[in-house]
VMD Tcl script that draws the C-alpha trace (Angstrom):
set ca {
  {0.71 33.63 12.75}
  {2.24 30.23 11.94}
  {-0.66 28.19 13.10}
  {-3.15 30.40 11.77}
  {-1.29 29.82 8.42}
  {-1.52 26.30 8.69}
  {-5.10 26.54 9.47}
  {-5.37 28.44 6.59}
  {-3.22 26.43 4.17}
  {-5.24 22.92 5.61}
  {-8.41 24.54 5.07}
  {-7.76 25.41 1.57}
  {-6.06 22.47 0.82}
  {-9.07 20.28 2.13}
  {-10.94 22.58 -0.47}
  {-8.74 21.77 -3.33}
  {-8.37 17.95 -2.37}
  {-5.98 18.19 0.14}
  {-3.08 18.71 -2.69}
  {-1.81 22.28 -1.60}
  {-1.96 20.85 2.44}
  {0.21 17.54 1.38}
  {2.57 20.08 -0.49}
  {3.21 21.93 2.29}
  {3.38 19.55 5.31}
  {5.92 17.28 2.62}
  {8.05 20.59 2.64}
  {7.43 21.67 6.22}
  {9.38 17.65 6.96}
  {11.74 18.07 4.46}
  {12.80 21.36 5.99}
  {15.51 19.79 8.97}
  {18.65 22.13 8.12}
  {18.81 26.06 7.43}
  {19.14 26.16 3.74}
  {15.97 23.44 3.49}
  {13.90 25.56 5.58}
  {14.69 28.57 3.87}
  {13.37 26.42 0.47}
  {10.56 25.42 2.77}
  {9.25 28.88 3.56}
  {10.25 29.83 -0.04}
  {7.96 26.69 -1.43}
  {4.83 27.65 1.13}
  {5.10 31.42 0.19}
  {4.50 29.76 -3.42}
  {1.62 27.76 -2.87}
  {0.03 30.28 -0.12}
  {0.36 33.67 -2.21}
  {-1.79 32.39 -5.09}
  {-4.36 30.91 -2.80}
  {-4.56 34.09 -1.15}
  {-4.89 36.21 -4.04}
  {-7.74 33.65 -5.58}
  {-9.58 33.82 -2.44}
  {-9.69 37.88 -2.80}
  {-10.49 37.47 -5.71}
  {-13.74 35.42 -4.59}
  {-14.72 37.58 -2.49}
  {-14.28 40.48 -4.55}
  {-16.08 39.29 -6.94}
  {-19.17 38.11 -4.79}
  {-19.25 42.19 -4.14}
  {-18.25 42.04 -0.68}
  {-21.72 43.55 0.33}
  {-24.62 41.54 2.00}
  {-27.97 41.03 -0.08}
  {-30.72 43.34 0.40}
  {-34.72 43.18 -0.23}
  {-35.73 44.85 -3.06}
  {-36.88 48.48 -2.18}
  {-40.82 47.97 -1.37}
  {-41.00 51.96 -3.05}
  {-44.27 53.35 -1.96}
  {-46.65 50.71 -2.09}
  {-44.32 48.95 1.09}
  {-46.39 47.19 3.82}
  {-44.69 47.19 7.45}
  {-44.26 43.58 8.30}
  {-43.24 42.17 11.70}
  {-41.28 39.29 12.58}
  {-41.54 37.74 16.18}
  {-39.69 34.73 17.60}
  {-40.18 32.40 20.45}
  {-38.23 32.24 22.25}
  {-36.96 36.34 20.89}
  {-33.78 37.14 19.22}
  {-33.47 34.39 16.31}
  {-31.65 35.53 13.39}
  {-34.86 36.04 10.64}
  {-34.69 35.34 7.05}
  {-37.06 37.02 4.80}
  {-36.94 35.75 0.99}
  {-33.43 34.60 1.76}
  {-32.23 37.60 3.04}
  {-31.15 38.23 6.79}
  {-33.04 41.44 8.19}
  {-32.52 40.97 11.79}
  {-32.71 39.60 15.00}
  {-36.44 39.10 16.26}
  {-38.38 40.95 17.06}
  {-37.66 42.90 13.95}
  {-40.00 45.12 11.55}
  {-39.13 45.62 7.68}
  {-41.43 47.21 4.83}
  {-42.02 44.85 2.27}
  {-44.18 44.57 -1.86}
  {-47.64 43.05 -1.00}
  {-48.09 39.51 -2.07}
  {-46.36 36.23 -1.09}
  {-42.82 36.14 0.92}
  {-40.77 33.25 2.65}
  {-39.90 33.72 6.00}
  {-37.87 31.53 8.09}
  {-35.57 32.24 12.21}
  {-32.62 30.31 13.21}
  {-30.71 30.22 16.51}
  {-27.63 28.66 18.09}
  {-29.23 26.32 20.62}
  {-32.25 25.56 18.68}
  {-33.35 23.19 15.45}
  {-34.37 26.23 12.74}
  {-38.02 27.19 12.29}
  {-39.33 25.78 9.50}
  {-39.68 28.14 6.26}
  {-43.48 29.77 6.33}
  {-44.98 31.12 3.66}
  {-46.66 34.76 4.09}
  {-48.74 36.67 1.79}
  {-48.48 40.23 2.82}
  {-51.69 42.36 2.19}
  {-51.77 45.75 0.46}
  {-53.77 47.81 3.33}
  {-52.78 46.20 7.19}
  {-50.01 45.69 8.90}
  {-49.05 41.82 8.86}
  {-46.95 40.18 11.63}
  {-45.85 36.53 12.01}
  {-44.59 34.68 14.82}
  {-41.76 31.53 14.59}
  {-41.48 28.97 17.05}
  {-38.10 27.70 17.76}
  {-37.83 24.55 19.52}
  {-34.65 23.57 21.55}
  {-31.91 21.08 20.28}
  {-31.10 19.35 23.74}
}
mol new
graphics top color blue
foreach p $ca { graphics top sphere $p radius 0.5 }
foreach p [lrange $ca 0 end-1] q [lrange $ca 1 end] { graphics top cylinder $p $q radius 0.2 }
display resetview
């Protein structure tokens, strides 16, 4: 739990311009005898209990759920997103949907669509228009980054 604190703290601090992360590793060598250690853990509680609460707070506030698309309501035209090589991560108007091959309804008219994958440079983004009466389908090419 310690060193995931310290990961923690360092992290944060590197956030906040490594202030919080100085504070603490100053305290952390200052703390050689029982009663300075005991100030030590006293002094991170300080710094680390705020941080902690802000960083609920964040994420809180950001709603804690992942975007969505927009409902497509009735008018919604099954689109399908392929991959080569299959199961890149696919981003539709900035939204994650799915691993590829993956299907989701979509409004006619134009859409960005872009696939990423560990092991490979991203697909570029490709524009789509989606049509009001066929099925559409697109397929990303993912080309490997060694």
């Amino acid at each position: 739990m310690a060193d995931s604190m310290t990961v923690f703290i360092r992290m944060l601090g590197s956030k906040l311009g490594g202030k919080v992360a100085d504070a603490w590793q100053g305290e952390a060598r200052r703390a050689t005898s029982g009663i300075a250690a005991a100030a030590a853990r006293v002094a991170r509680a300080a710094l680390v209990l705020p941080l902690l609460v802000l960083s609920l707070a964040v994420v809180s506030c950001a709603g804690g759920a992942a975007p969505a698309l927009p409902d497509p309501g009735q008018n919604g035209i099954a689109f399908t997103v392929k991959s080569e090589p299959a199961g890149a991560s696919v981003v539709v108007d900035g939204v994650v949907v799915g691993a590829a091959p993956v299907e989701v309804k979509l409004r006619p008219g134009p859409h960005r669509v872009h696939a990423t994958m560990s092991g490979y440079y991203p697909a570029p983004s490709t524009r789509v228009q989606v049509g009001t009466t066929e099925p559409a389908e697109v397929t990303l090419h993912l080309v490997a980054s060694h």
